[in-house]
C-alpha positions in Angstrom: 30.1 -28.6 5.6 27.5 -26.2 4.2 28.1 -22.7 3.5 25.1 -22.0 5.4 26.1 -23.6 8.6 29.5 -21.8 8.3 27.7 -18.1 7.7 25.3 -19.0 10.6 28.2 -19.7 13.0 30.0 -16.8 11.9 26.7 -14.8 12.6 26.6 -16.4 16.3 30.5 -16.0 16.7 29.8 -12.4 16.4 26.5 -11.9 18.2 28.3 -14.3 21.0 30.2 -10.8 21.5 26.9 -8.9 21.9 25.1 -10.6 24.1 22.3 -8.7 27.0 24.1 -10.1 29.6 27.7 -11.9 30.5 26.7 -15.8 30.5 27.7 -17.6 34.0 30.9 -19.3 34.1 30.0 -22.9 33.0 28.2 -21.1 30.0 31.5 -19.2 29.1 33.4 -22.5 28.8 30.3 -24.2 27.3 30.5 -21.6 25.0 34.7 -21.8 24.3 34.9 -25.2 24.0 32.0 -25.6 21.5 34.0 -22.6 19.6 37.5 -24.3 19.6 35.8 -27.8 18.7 34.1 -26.1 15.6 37.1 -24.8 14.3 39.9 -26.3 15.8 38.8 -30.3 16.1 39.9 -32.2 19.1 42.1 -30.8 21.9 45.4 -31.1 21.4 48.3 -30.3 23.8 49.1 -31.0 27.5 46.8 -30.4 30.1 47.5 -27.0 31.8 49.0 -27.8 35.4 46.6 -27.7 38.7 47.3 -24.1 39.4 46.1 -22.6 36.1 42.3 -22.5 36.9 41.4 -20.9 34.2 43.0 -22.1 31.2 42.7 -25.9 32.5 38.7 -25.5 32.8 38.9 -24.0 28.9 41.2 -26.9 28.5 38.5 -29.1 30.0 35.5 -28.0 28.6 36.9 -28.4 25.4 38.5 -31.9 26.3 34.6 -32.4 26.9 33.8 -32.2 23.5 36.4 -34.9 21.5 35.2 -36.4 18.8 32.1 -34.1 18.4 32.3 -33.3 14.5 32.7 -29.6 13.7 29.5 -29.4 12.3 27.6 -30.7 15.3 30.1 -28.5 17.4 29.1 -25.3 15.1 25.1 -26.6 14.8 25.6 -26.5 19.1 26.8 -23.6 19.6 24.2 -21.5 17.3 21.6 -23.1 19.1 23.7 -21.8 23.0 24.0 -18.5 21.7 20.5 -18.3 20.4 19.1 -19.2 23.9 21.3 -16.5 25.6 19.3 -13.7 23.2 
């Protein structure tokens, strides 16, 4: 993985935090799950249970992503955060 890619995601990690506006909901866990897959890999774990909304869409929306290299994950979510500018 390049230095390059790693400074630019860093860059976007932190800008992510700055953003105009709060991104809708799918964006937010379009957003997470792109994060966790760039540095994290593939979900691991059990699925949270039916009555923890929010952590099983995170859950999801990262389960969305297996397989996705961390490079593609990070390369993704520059390009997300850059259209939310």
């Amino acid at each position: 993985m390049s230095e390059d890619l790693k400074t630019r995601f860093e860059q976007a990690v932190a800008e992510s935090k700055q953003l105009p506006e709060k991104p809708d909901n799918m964006t937010l866990l379009k957003i997470y799950g792109l994060f966790k897959q760039a540095t994290s890999g593939d979900v691991q774990g059990d699925r949270p249970g039916l009555t923890d909304f929010v952590n099983r869409a995170k859950y999801d929306a990262w389960q969305s992503l297996a397989g996705t290299s961390a490079e593609q994950a990070m390369s993704d979510y520059i390009e997300l955060i850059e259209s939310l500018k």
